[in-house]
ZATI-212874 format. One record per residue: residue in one letter; x, z, y of N, C-alpha, C, CB in turn. Coordinates in steps of 0.05 Angstrom, whole numbers, padded with zeros to 5 digits, always signed. Glycine has a CB too. Layout:
BEGIN
AXZYXZYXZYXZY ...
This chain:
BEGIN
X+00330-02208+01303+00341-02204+01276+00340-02230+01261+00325-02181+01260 X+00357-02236+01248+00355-02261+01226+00352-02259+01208+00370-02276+01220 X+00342-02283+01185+00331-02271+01165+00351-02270+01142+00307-02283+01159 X+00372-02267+01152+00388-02261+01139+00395-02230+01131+00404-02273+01149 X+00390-02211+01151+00394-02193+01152+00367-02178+01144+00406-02190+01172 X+00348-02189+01141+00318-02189+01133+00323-02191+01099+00297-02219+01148 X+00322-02219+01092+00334-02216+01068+00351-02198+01057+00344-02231+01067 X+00373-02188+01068+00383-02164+01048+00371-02133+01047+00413-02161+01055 X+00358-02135+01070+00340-02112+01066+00321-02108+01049+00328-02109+01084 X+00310-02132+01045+00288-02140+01028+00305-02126+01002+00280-02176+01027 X+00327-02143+00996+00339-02141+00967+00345-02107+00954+00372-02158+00969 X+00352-02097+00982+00362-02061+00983+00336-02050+00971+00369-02045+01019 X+00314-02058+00980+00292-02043+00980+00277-02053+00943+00273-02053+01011 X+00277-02074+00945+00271-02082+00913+00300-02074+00897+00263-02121+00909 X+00323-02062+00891+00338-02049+00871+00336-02019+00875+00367-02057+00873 X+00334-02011+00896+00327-01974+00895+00309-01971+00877+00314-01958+00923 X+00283-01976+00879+00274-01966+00849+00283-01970+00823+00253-01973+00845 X+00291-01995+00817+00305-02004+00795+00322-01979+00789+00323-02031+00802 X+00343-01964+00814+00360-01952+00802+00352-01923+00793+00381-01954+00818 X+00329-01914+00815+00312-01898+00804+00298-01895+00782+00301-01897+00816 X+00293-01915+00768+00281-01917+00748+00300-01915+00722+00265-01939+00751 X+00326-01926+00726+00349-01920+00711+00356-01898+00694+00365-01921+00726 X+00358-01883+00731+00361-01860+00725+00339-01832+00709+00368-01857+00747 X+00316-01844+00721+00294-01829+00704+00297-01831+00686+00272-01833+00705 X+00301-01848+00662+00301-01874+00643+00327-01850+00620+00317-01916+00663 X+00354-01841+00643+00368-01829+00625+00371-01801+00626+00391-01839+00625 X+00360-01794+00645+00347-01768+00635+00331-01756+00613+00335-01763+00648 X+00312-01773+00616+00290-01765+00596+00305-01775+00570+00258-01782+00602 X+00316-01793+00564+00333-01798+00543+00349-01778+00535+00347-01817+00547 X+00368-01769+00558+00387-01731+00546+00361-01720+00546+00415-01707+00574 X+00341-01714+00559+00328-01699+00547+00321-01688+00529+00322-01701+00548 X+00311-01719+00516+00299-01718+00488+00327-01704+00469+00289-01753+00477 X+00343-01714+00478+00372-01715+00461+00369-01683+00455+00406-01726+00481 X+00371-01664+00476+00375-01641+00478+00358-01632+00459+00373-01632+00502 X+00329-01637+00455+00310-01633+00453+00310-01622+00419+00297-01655+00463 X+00314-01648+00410+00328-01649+00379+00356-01632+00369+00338-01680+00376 X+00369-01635+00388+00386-01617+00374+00374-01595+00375+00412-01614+00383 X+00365-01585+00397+00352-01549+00392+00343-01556+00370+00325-01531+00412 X+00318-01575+00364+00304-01578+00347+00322-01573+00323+00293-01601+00350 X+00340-01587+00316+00358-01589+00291+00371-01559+00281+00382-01611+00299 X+00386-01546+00303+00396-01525+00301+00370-01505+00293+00412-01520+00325 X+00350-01498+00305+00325-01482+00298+00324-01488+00271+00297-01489+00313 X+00313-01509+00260+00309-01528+00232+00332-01512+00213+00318-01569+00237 X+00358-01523+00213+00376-01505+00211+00375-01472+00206+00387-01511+00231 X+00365-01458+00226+00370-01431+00225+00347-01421+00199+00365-01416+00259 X+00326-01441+00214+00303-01426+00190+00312-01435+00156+00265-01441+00197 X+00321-01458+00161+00327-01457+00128+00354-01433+00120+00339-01494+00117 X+00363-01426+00136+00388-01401+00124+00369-01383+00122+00418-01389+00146 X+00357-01370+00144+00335-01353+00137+00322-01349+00118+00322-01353+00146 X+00306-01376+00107+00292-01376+00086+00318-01369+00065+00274-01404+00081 X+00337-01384+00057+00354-01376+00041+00360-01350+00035+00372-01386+00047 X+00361-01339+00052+00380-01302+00056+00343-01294+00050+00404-01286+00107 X+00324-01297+00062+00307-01279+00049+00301-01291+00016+00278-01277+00068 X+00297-01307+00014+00294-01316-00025+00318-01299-00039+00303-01357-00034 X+00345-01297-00025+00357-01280-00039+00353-01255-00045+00373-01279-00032 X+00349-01245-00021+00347-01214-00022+00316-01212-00036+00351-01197+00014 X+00308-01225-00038+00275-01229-00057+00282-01223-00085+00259-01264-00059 X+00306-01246-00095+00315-01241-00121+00323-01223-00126+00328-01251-00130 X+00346-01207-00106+00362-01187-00111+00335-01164-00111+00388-01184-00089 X+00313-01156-00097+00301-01136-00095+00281-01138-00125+00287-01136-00064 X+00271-01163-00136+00263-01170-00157+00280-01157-00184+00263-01197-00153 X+00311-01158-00180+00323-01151-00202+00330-01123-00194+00345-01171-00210 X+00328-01113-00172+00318-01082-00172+00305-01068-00181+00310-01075-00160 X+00281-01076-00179+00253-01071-00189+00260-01067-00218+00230-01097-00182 X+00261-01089-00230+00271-01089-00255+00281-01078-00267+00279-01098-00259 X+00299-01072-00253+00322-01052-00264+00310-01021-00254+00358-01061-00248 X+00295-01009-00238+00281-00987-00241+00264-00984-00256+00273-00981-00225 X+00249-01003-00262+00222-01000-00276+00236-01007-00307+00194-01025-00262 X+00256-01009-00316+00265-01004-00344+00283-00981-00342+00280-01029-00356 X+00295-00967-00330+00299-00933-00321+00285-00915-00323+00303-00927-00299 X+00253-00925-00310+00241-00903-00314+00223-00906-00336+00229-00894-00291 X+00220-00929-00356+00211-00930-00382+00222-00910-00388+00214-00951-00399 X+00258-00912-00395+00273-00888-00410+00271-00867-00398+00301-00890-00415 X+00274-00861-00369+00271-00834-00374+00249-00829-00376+00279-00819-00358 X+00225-00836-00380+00187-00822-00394+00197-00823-00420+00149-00846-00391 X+00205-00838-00436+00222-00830-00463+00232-00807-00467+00243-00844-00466 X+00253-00799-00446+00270-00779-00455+00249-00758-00442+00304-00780-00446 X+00236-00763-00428+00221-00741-00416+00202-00731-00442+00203-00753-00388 X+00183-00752-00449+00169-00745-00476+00191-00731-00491+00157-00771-00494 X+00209-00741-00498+00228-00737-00528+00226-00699-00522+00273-00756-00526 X+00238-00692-00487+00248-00664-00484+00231-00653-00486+00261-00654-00465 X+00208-00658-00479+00176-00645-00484+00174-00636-00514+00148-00671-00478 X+00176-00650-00535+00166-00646-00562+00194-00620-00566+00164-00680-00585 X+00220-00632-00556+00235-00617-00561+00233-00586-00559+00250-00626-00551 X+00228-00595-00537+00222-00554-00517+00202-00536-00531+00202-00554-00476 X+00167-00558-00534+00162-00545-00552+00156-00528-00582+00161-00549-00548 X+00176-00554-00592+00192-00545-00618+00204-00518-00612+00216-00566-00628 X+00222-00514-00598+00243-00497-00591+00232-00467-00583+00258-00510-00568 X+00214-00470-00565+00190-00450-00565+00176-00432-00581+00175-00460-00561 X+00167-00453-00601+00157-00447-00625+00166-00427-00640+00157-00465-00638 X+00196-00436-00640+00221-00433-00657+00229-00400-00645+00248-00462-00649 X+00232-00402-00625+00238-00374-00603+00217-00357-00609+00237-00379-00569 X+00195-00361-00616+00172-00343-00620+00168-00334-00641+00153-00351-00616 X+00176-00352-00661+00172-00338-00687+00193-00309-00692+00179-00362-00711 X+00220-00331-00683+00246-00311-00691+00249-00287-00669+00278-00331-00691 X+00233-00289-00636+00230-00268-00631+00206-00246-00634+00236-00271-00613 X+00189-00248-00651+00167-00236-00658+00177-00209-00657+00156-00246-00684 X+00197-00187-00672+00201-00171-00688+00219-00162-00656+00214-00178-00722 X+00235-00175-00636+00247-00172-00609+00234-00163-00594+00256-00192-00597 X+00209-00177-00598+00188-00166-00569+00182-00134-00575+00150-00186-00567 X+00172-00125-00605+00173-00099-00608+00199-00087-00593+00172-00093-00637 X+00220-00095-00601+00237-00082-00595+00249-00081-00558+00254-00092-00616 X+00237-00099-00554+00241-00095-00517+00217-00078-00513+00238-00127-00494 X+00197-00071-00519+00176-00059-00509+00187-00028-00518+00145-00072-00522 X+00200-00026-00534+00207+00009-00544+00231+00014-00519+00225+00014-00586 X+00246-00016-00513+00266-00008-00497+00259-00004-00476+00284-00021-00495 X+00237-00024-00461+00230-00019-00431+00217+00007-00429+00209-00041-00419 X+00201+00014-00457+00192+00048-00452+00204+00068-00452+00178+00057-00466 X+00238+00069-00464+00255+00089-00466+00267+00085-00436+00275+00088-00493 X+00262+00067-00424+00283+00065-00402+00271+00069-00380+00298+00040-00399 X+00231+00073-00386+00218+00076-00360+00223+00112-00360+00181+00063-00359 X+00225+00122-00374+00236+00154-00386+00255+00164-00376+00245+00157-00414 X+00277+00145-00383+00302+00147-00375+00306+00149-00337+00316+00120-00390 X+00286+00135-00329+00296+00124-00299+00273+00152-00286+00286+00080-00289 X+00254+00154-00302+00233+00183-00289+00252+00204-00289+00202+00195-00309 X+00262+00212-00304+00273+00236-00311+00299+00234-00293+00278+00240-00343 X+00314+00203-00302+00334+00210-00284+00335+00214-00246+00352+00192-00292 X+00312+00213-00246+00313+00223-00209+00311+00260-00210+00276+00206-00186 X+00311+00267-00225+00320+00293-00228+00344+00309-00246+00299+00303-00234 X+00347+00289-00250+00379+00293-00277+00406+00292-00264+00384+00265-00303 X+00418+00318-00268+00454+00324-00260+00468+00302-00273+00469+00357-00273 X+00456+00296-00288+00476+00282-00311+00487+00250-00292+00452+00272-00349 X+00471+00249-00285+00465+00220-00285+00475+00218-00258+00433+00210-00291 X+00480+00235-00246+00508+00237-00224+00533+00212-00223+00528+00267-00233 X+00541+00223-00249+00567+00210-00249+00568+00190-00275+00592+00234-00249 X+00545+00174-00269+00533+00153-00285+00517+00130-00268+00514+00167-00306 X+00530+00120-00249+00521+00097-00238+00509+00081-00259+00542+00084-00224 X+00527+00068-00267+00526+00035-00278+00505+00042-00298+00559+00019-00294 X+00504+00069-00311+00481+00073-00328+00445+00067-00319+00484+00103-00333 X+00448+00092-00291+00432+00082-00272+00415+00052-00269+00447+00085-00254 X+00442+00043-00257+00436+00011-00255+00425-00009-00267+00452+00001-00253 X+00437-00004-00305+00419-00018-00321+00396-00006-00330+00430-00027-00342 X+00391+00014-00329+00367+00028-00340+00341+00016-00317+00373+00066-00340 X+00351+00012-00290+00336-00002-00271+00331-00037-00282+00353+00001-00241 X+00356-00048-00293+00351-00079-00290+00328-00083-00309+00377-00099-00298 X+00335-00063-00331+00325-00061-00363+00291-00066-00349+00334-00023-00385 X+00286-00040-00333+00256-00038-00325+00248-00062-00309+00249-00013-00307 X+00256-00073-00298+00240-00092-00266+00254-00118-00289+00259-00085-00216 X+00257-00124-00314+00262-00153-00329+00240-00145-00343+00293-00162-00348 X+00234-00188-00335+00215-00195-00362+00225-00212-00379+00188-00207-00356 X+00249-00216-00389+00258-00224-00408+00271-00197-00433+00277-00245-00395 X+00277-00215-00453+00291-00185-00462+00324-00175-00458+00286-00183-00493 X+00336-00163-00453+00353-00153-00444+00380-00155-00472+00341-00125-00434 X+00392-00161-00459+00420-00167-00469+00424-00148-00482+00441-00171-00451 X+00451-00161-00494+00469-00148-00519+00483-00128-00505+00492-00168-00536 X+00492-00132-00478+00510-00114-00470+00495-00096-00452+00534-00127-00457 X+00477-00103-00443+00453-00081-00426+00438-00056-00451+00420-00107-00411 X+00441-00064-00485+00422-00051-00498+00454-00032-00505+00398-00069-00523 X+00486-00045-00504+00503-00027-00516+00502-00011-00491+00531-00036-00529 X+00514-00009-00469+00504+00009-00444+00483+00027-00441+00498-00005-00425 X+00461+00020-00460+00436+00043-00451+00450+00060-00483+00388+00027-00450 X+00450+00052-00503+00454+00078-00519+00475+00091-00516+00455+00075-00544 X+00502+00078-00503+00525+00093-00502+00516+00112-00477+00553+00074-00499 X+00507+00112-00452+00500+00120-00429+00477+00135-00438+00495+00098-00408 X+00459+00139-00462+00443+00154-00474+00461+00182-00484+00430+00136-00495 X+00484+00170-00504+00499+00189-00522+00513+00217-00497+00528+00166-00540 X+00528+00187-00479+00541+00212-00461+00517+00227-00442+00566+00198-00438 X+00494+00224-00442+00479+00250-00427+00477+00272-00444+00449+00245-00417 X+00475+00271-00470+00463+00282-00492+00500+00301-00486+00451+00256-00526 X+00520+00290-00488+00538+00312-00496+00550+00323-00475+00557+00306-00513 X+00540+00307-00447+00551+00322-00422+00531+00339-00416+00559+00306-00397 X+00505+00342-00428+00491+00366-00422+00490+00389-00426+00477+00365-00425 X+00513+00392-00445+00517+00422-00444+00548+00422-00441+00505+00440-00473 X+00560+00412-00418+00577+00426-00409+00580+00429-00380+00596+00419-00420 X+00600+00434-00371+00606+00446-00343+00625+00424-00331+00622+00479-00344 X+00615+00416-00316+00636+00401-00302+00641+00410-00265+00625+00366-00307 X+00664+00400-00258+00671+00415-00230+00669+00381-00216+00709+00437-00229 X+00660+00383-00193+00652+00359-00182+00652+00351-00150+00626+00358-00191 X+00661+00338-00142+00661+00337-00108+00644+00316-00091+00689+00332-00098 X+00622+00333-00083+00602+00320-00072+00591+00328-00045+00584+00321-00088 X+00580+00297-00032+00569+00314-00003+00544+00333-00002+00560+00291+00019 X+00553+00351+00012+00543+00375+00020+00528+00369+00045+00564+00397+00024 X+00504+00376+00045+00487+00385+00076+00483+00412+00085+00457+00375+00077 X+00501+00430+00099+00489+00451+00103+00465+00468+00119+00503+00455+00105 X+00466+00491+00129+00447+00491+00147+00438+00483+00169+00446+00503+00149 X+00464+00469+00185+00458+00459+00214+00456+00425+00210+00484+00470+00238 X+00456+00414+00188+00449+00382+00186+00479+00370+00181+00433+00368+00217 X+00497+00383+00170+00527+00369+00174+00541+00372+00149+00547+00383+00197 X+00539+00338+00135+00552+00332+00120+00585+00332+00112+00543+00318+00122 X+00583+00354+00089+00619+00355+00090+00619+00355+00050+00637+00398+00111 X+00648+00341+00047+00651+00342+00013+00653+00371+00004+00679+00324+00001 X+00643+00378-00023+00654+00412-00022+00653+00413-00063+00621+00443+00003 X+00669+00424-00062+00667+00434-00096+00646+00442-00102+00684+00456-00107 X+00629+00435-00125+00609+00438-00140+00615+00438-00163+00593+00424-00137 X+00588+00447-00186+00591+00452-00207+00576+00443-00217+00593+00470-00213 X+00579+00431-00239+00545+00414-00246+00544+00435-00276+00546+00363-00256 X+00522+00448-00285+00510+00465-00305+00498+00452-00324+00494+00481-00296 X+00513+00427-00342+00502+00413-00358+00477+00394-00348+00495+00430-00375 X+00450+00398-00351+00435+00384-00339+00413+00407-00334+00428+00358-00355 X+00420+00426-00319+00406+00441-00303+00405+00444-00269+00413+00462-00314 X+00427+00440-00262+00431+00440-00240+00459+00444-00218+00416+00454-00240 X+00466+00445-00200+00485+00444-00188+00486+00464-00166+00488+00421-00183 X+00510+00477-00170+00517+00503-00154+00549+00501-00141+00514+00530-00177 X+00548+00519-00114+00571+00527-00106+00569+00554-00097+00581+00509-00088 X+00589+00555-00077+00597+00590-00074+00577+00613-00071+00614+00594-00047 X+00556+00590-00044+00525+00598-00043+00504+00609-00048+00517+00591-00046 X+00505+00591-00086+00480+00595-00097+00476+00563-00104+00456+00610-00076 X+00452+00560-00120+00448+00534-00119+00440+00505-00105+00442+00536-00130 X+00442+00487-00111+00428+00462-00095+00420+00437-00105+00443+00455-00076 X+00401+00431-00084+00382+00414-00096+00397+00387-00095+00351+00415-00081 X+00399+00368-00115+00407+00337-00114+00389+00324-00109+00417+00324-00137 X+00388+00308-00077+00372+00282-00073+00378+00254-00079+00369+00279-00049 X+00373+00247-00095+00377+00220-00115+00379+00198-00092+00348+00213-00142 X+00361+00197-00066+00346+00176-00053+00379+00181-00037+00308+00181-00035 X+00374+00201-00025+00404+00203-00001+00426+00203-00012+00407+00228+00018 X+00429+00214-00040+00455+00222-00050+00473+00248-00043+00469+00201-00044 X+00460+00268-00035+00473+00284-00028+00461+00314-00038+00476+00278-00001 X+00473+00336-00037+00455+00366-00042+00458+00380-00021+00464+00386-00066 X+00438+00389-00022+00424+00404+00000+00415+00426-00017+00400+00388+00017 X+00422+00452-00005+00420+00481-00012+00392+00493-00009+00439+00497+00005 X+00383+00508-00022+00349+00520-00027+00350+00542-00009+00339+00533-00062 X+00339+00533+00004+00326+00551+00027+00323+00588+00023+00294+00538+00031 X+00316+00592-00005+00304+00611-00020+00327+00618-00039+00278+00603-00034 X+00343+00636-00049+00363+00634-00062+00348+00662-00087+00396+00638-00040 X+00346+00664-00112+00339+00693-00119+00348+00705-00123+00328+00701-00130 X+00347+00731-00129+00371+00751-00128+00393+00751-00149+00361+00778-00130 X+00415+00752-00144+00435+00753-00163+00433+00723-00168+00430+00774-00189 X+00430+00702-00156+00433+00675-00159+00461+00669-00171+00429+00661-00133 X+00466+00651-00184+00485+00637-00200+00504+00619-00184+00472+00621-00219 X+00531+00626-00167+00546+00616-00155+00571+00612-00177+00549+00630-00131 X+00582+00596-00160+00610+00587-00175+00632+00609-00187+00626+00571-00154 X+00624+00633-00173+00646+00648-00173+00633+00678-00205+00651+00661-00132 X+00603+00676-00200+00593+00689-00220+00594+00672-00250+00566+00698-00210 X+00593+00640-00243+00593+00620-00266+00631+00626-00284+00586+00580-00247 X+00645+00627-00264+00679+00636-00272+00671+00664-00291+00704+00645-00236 X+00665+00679-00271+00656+00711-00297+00652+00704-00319+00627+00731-00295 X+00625+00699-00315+00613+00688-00337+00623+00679-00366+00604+00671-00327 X+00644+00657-00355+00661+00640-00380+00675+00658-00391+00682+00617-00372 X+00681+00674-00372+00711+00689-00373+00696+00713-00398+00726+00707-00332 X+00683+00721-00394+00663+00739-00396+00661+00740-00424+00637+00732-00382 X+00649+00760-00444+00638+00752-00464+00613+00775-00458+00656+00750-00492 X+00591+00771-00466+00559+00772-00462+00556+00778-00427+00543+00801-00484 X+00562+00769-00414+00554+00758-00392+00534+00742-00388+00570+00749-00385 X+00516+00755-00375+00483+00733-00370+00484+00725-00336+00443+00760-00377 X+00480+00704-00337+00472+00693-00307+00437+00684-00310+00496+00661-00299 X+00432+00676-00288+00408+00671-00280+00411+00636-00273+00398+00693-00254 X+00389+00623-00298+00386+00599-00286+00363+00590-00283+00398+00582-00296 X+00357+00562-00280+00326+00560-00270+00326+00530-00298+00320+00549-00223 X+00315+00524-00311+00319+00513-00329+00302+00494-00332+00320+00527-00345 X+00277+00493-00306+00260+00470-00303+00281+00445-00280+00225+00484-00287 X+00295+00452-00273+00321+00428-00264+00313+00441-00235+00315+00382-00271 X+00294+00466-00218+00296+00459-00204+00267+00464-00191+00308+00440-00208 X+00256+00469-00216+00222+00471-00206+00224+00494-00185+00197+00481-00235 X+00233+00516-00211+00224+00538-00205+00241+00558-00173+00226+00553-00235 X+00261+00543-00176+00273+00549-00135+00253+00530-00122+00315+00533-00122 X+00250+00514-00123+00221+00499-00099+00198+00525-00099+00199+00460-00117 X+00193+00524-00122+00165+00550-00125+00178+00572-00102+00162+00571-00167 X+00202+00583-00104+00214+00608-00092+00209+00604-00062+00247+00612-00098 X+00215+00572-00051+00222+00567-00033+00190+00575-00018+00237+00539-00034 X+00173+00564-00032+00147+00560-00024+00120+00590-00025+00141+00534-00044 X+00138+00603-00038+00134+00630-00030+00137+00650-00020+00133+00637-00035 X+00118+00660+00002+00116+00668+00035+00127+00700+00030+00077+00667+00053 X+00137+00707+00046+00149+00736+00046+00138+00750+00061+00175+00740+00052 X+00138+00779+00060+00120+00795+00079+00116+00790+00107+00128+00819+00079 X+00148+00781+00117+00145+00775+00147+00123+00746+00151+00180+00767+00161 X+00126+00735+00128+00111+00704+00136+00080+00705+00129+00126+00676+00116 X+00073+00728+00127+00048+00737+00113+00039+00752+00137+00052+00754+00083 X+00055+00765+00145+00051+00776+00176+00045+00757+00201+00076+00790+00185 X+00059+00736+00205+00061+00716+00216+00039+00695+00210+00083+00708+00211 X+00030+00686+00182+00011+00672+00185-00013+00695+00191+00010+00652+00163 X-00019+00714+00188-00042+00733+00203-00058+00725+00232-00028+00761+00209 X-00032+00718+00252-00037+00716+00263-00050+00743+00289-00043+00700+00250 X-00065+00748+00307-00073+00759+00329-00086+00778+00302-00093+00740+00356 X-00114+00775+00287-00112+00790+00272-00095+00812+00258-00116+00781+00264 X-00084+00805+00247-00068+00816+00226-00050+00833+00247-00051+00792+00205 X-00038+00827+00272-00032+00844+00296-00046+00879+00291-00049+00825+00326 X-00077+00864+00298-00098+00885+00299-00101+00902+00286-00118+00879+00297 X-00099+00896+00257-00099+00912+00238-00083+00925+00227-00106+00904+00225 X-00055+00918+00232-00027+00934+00237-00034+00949+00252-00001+00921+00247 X-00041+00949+00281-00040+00964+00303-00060+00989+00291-00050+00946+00332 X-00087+00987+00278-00107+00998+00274-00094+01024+00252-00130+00975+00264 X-00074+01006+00235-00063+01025+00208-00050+01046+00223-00039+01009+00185 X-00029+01042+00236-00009+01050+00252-00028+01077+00265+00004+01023+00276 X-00047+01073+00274-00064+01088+00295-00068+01120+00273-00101+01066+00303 X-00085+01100+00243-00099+01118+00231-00077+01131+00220-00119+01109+00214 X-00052+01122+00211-00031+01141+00203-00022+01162+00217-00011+01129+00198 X-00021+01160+00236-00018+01178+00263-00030+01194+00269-00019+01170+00283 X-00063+01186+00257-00080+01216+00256-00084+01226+00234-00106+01218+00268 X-00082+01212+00210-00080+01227+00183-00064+01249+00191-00066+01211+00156 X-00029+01237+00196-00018+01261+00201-00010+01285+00214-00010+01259+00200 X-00026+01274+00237-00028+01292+00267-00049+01321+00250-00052+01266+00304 X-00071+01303+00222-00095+01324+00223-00086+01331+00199-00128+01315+00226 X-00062+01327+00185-00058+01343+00172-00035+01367+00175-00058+01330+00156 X-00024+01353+00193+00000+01386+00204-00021+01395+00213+00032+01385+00232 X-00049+01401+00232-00073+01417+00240-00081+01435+00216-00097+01397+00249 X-00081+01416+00188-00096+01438+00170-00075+01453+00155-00117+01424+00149 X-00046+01447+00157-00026+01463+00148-00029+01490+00163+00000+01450+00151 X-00035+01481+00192-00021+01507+00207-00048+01523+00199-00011+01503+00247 X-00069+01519+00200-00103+01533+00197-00094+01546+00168-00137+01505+00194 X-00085+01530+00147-00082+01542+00121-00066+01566+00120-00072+01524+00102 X-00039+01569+00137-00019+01595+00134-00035+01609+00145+00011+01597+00146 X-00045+01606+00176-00063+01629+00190-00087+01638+00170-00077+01618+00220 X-00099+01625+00163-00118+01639+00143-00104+01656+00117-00137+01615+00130 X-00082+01651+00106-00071+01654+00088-00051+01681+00095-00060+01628+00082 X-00056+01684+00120-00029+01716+00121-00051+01732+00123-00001+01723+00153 X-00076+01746+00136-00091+01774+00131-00080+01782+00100-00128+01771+00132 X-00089+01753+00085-00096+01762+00057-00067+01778+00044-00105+01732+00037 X-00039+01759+00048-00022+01768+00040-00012+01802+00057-00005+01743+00042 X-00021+01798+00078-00011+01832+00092-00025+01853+00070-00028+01841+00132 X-00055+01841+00068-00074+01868+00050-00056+01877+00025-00110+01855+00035 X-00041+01853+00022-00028+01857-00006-00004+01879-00002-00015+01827-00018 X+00002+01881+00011+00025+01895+00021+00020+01921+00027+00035+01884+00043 X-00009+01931+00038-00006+01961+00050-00037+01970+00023-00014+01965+00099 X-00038+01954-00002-00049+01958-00016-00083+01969-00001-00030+01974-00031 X-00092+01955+00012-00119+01961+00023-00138+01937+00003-00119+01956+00062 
């Protein structure tokens, strides 16, 4: 080898690092480069950040503000309605002083009204009467202008439909459980009758149902026609609305008197039965003993001995 070719080897070998080092040299230089800009852009982001939050700081600041002078006024108006209401109160109490009497006479005429009417004809064909005479009771305020004209007018008309006769079509339950509409008669505020006899009104179901017990010469529709027609014509009514057919109903008849006896009461039938049988067996015995004793005497009479 010559050293020529020695020599340039030499030279190859002393610039490779050189260029290596170059290159290290501009790397780390973009590096850094890179480095900074992130840097810059980050730098950057946080100051918008900070910006947008200082804003929304102010803006939530003049929120605040603006609630917390809202709800000054409304504790203002809140106080203000307070003094108001109780003014107003006050005011309501004085001027209803002389009212409250007067709802307390009403809720008591209407607790009257609503007892009675679960047994009242009248009040049949008086719903809406019904109805307020109920609101009247179950309110604790006092009751309107138009609830107090409803109870006296709905007062007046019981008072003058109670003594008359009205003809009426209502459901019927008869004896086998089967509801059918049928002409009725309502008897003022005594009670309600058809061809039958009379019947009882169930307020709860709405319907009449016929008395088990009917009494004699009972008051049907067709004796009620006489009647009108009639001059001194008497019918038979029951004038407690109803008492006094329950009483009927609930009183046992010979057969049911027999029946509740029971095996007893058998016995003692059987026992009567027995002794009647020899009362009379022993008294045709002392009939026949009495003629036989009784003819010698009458023959003596005859042949004068």
């Amino acid at each position: 080898m010559s050293w020529k070719t020695l020599f340039a080897a030499a030279c190859l070998v002393a610039v490779a690092p050189l260029t290596q080092a170059d290159d290290l040299v501009g790397q780390t230089e973009q590096a850094q480069q890179q480095a900074r800009e992130h840097n810059q852009a980050r730098e950057a982001e946080f100051a918008m950040t900070e910006r947008e939050l200082r804003a929304k700081l102010e803006q939530l600041k003049t929120t605040r503000h603006a609630l917390e002078a809202e709800t000054e006024k409304l504790s203002d108006t809140f106080s203000d309605n307070e003094q108001q209401l109780a003014s107003l109160e006050e005011k309501l109490r004085l001027e209803s002083g002389s009212l409250g009497e007067l709802f307390g006479v009403v809720r008591q005429a209407s607790k009257t009204l609503q007892t009675d009417g679960i047994s009242s004809y009248v009040g049949i064909t008086q719903p809406a009467f019904n109805q307020t005479v109920s609101d009247i009771v179950a309110a604790d305020t006092l009751p309107s202008l138009k609830q107090l004209n409803t109870l006296w007018q709905g007062m007046l008309t019981q008072m003058q439909t109670s003594g008359e006769l009205q003809a009426l079509s209502l459901p019927v339950v008869n004896a086998q459980g089967v509801t059918s509409e049928q002409a009725v008669v309502r008897v003022g505020n005594i009670g309600l009758v058809n061809d039958q006899g009379y019947l009882n009104w169930q307020t709860e179901r709405q319907v009449a149902v016929p008395y088990r017990a009917q009494p004699d010469n009972t008051l049907t529709t067709s004796t009620l026609e006489q009647a009108v027609s009639s001059v001194g014509e008497t019918v038979l009514i029951d004038p407690a609305r109803g008492t006094l057919l329950g009483q009927l109903e609930n009183a046992p008849s010979l057969g049911d008197r027999f029946a509740q006896g029971g095996f007893v009461a058998k016995v003692i039938a059987t026992l009567l039965a027995v002794g009647l049988l020899i009362a009379l067996y022993r008294r045709r015995g002392l009939s026949v003993d009495s003629r036989q004793d009784a003819s010698p005497i009458e023959a003596s009479r005859y042949t004068g001995r």
